[in-house]
C-alpha positions in Angstrom: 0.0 0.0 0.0 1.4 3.2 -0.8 1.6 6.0 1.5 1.2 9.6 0.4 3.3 12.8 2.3 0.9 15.2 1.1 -2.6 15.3 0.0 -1.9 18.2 -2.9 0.3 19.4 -4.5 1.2 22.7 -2.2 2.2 20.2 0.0 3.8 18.0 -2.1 6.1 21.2 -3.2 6.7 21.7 0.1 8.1 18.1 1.0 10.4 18.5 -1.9 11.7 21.5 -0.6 12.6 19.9 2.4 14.1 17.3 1.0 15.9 19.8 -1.2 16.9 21.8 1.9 17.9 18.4 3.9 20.1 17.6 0.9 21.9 21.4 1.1 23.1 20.7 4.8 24.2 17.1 4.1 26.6 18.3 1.4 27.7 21.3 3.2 28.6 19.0 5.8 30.7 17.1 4.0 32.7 19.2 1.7 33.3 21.2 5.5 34.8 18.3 6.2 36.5 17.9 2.7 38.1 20.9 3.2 39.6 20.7 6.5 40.9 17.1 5.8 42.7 18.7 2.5 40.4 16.7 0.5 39.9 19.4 -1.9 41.7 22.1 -2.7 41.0 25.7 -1.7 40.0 26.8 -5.2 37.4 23.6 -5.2 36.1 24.7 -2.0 35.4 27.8 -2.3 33.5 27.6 -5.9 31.3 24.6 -4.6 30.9 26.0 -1.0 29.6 29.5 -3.1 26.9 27.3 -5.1 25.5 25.6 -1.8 25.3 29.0 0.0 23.5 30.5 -2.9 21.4 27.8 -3.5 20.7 27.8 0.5 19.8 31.2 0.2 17.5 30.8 -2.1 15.5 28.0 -0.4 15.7 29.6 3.0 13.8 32.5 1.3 11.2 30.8 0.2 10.6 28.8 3.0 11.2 31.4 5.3 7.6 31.2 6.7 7.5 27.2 7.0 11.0 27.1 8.6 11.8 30.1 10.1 14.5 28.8 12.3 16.8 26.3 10.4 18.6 25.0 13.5 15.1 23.6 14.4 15.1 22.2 11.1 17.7 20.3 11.6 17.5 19.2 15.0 14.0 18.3 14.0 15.8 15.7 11.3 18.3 14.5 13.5 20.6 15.7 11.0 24.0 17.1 13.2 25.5 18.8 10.9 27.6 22.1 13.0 29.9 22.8 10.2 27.2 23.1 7.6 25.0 25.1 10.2 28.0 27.5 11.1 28.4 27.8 7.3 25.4 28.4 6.0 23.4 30.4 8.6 26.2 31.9 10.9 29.2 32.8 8.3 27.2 33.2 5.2 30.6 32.8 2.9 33.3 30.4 2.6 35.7 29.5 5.1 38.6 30.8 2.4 36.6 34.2 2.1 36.7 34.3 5.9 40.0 33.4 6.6 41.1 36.1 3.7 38.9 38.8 5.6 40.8 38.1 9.0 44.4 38.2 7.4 43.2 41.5 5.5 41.6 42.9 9.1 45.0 41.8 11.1 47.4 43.2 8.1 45.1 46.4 8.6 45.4 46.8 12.3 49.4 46.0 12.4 50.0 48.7 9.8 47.6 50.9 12.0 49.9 50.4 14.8 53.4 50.7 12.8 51.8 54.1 11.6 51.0 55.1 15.6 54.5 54.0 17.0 56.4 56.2 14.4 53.8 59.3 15.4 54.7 58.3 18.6 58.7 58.3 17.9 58.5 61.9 15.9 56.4 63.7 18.8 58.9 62.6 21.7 62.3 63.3 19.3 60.5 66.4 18.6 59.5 67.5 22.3 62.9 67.0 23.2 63.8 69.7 20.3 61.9 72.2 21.5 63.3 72.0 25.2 60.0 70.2 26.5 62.4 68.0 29.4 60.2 68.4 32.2 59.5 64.8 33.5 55.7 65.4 33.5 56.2 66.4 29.9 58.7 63.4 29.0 56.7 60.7 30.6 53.3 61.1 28.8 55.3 60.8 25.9 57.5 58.0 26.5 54.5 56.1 27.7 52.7 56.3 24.7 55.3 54.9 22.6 56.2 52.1 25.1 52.6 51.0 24.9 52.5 51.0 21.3 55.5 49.2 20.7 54.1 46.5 22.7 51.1 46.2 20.9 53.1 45.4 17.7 53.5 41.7 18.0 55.9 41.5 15.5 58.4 42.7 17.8 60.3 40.5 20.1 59.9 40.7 23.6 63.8 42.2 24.4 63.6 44.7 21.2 65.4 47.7 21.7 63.0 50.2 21.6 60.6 48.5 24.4 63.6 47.9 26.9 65.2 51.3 26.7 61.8 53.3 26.9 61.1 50.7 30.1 64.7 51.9 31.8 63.6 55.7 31.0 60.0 55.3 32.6 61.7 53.8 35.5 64.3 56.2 36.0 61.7 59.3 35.3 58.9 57.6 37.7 62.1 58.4 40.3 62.0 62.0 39.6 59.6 65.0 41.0 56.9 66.2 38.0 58.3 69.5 38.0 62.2 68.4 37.8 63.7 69.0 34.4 66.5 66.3 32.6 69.6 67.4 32.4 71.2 68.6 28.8 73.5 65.7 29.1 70.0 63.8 29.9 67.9 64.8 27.1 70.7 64.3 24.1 71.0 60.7 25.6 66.9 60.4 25.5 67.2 61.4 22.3 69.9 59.8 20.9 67.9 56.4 22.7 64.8 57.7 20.7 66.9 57.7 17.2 68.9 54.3 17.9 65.5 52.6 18.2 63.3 54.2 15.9 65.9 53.2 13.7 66.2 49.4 15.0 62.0 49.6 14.9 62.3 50.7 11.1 64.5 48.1 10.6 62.5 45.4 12.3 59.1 46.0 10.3 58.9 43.4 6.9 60.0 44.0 3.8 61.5 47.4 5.4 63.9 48.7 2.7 62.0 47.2 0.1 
């Protein structure tokens, strides 16, 4: 005897579109998997992970008022399938695209902090030029740039620049806020300041280039 899902043919679209949408998730699921065991390449990935998203996208759409929630869908089917989940509903793109974005975002925010610590380098060189070497003048500065070097993580822990700037907020935390460094003082801050700005330039990739 034959049993039928749906009694017209509404419902019958409807059952294929589940079965459509069951389908999607499966095969998400396993090219996710694909991918990360080096299955397929990145190219491969990325043009067949593209298709299923779209295709996804256009399904979700129109079933939007049937399956609003598409987790529920599939815990509904028993289907566990995180990777296709993650892919489809949370990230929206492939995992190439992604991991593209992120390098692009981190290769943005080192070069936002390169561009800081050499501001920072100038202004304190420059104070020192124009006679600012009272210690509540000096130490603003010097903190700045010491906290900007270390947010570069490109530099090693013992780089010049971070160690020196260290010993001078040390020795100027010592001294009164209104006490002034000494000529012999300030040419040594400042020849300090020059030696590592140099040694900084020289530590950033491709410097020279």
């Amino acid at each position: 005897m034959e049993v039928k899902l749906w009694s017209d043919k509404r419902e019958r679209e409807m059952y294929e579109n589940f079965a459509e949408l069951y389908a999607i998730i499966k095969a998400t699921e396993k090219l996710e998997k694909a991918y990360v065991r080096d299955v397929i390449s990145s190219q491969e990935y990325e043009v067949e992970c593209q298709k299923l998203i779209a295709h996804f996208k256009t399904l979700a759409s129109t079933l939007k008022d049937i399956v609003p929630n598409i987790e529920r869908f599939a815990d509904t089917y028993k289907m566990d399938c995180p990777a296709a989940i993650n892919r489809l509903v949370v990230s929206g793109v492939p995992a190439t695209i992604e991991h593209r974005a992120a390098a692009a975002s981190s290769a943005s925010t080192s070069a936002s902090i390169v561009a800081e610590c050499v501001q920072n380098f100038i202004t304190a060189m420059d104070s020192l030029k124009l006679n600012m070497v009272a210690v509540d003048q000096v130490h603003p500065l010097l903190s700045d740039l010491y906290g900007s070097l270390n947010k570069l993580s490109i530099l090693p822990p013992d780089f010049e620049g971070k160690t020196k700037m260290k010993e001078w907020i040390a020795r100027l935390a010592k001294m009164g806020a209104a006490d002034e460094l000494t000529e012999q003082q300030a040419r040594q801050l400042h020849f300090d300041l020059e030696s590592s700005y140099n040694s900084f330039m020289a530590a950033l990739p491709n410097a020279g280039t």
